[in-house]
MARDREN-446031 format. One record per atom (N, C-alpha, C, CB): residue in three letters; x, y, z. Coordinates in steps of 0.1 Angstrom, whole numbers, padded with zeros to 4 digits, always signed. Glycine has a CB too. Example, Ala and Ser with C-alpha at 12.3 -4.5 7.8 and 13.67 -1.06 7.14 Angstrom:
<nodes>
ALA+0132-0057+0078ALA+0123-0045+0078ALA+0132-0033+0078ALA+0113-0045+0090SER+0128-0022+0071SER+0137-0011+0071SER+0129+0000+0079SER+0141-0006+0057
</nodes>
This chain:
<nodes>
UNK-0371+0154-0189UNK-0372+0155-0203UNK-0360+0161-0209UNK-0385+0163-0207UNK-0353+0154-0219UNK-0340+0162-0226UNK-0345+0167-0233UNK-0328+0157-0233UNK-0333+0177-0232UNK-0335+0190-0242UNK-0334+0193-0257UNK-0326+0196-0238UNK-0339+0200-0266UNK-0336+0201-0278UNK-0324+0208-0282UNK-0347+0206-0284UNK-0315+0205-0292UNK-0299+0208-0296UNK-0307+0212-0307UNK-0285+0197-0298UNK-0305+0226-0311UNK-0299+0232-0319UNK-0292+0220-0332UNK-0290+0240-0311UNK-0299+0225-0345UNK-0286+0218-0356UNK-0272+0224-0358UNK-0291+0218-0373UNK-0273+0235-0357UNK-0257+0242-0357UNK-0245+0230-0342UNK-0261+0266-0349UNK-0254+0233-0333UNK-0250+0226-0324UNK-0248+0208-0322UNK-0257+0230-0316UNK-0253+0206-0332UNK-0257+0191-0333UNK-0248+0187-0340UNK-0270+0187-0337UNK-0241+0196-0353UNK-0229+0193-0362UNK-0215+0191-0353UNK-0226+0206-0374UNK-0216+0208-0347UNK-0204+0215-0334UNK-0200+0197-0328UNK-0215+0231-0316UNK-0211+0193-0326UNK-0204+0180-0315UNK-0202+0164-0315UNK-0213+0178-0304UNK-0207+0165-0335UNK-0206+0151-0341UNK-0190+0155-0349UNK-0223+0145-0353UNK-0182+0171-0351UNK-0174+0167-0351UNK-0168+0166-0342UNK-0171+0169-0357UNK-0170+0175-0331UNK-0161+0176-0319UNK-0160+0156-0317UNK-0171+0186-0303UNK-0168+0150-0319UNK-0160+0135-0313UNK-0157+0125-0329UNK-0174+0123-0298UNK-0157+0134-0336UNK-0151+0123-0351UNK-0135+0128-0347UNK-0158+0129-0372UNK-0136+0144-0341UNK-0120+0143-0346UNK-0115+0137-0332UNK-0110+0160-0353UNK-0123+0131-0326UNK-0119+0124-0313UNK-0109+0104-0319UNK-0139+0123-0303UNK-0118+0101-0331UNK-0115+0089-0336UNK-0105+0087-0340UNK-0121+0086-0343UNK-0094+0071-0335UNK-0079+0072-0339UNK-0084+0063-0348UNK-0065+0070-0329UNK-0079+0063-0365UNK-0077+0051-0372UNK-0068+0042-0373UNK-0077+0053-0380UNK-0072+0032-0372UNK-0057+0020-0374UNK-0053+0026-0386UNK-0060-0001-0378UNK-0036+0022-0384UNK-0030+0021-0396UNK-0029+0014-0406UNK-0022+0021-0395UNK-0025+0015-0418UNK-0025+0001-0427UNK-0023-0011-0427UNK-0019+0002-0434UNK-0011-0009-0418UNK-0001-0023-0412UNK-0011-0027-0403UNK+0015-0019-0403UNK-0019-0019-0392UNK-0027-0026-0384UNK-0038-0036-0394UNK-0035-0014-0374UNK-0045-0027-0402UNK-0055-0031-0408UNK-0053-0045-0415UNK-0057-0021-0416UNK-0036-0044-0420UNK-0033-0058-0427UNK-0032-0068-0419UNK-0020-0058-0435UNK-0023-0067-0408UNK-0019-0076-0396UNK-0032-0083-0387UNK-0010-0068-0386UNK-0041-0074-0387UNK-0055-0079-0380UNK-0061-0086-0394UNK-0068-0065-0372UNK-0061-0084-0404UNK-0069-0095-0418UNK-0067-0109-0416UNK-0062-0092-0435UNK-0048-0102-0414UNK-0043-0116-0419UNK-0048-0130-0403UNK-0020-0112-0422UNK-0046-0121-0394UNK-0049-0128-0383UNK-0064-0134-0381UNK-0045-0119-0372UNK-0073-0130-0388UNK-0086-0132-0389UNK-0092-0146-0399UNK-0090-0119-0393UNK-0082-0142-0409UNK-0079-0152-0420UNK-0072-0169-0413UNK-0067-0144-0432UNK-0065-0164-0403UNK-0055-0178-0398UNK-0065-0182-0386UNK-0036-0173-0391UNK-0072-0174-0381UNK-0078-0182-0369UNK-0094-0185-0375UNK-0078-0171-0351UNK-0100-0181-0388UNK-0109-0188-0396UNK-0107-0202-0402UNK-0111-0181-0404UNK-0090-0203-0408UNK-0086-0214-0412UNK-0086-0226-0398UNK-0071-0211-0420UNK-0080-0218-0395UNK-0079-0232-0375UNK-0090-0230-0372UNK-0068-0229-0357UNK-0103-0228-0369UNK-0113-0231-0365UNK-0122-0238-0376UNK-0117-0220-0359UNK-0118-0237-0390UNK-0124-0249-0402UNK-0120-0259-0397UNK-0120-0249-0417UNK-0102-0260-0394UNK-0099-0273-0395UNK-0102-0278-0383UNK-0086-0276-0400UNK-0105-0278-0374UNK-0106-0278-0360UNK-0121-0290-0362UNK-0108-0260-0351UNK-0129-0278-0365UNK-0145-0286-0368UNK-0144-0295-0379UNK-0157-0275-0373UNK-0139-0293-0389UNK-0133-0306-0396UNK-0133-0315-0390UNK-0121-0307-0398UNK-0121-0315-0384UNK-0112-0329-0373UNK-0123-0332-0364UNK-0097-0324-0363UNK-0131-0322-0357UNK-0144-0329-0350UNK-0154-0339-0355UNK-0151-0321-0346UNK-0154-0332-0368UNK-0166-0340-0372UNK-0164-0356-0379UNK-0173-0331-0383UNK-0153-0350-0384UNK-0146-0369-0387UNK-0141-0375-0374UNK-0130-0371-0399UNK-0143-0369-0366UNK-0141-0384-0357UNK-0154-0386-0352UNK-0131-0384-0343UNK-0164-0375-0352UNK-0178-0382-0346UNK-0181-0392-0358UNK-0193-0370-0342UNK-0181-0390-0368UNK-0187-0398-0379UNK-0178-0412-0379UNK-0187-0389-0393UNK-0166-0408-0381UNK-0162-0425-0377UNK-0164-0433-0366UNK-0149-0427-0376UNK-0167-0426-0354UNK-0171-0431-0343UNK-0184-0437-0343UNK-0170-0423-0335UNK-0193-0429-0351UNK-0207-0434-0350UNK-0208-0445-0364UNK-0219-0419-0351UNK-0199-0443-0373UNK-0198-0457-0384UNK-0197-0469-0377UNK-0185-0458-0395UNK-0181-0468-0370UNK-0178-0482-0364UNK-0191-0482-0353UNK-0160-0483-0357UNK-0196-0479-0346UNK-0206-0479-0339UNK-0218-0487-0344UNK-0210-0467-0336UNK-0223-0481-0353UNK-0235-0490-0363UNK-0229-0493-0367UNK-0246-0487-0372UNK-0215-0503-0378UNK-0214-0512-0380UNK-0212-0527-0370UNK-0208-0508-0387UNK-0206-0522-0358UNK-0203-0536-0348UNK-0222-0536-0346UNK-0190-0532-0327UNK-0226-0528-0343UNK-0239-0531-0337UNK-0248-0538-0349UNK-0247-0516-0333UNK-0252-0534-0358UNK-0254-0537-0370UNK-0251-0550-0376UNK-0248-0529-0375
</nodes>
């Protein structure tokens, strides 16, 4: 069975590991956006490009059949 902490003690150790936390920098923050933004755009156009070729595939398909 764990033990009960103390609230005094329960602050003592939620900061003891905040000031444990490193923040990205700005530059990080920008450079990961931007990179998030470019591999959202290539994975639109990607599924894009998939889907028009299944659909032209499956046109000319039902039309010869058809």
């Amino acid at each position: 069975m764990a033990t009960k902490t103390n609230p005094l003690q329960f602050i003592q150790q939620v900061r003891a590991e905040v000031s444990k936390i490193v923040w990205p920098t700005r530059r990080e923050v920008m450079l990961t956006t931007v990179m998030v933004f470019i591999m959202a755009a290539l994975t639109a156009v990607f599924f894009f490009l998939v889907d028009l070729i299944i659909k032209t595939g499956l046109q000319g398909l039902l039309n010869f059949v058809g």
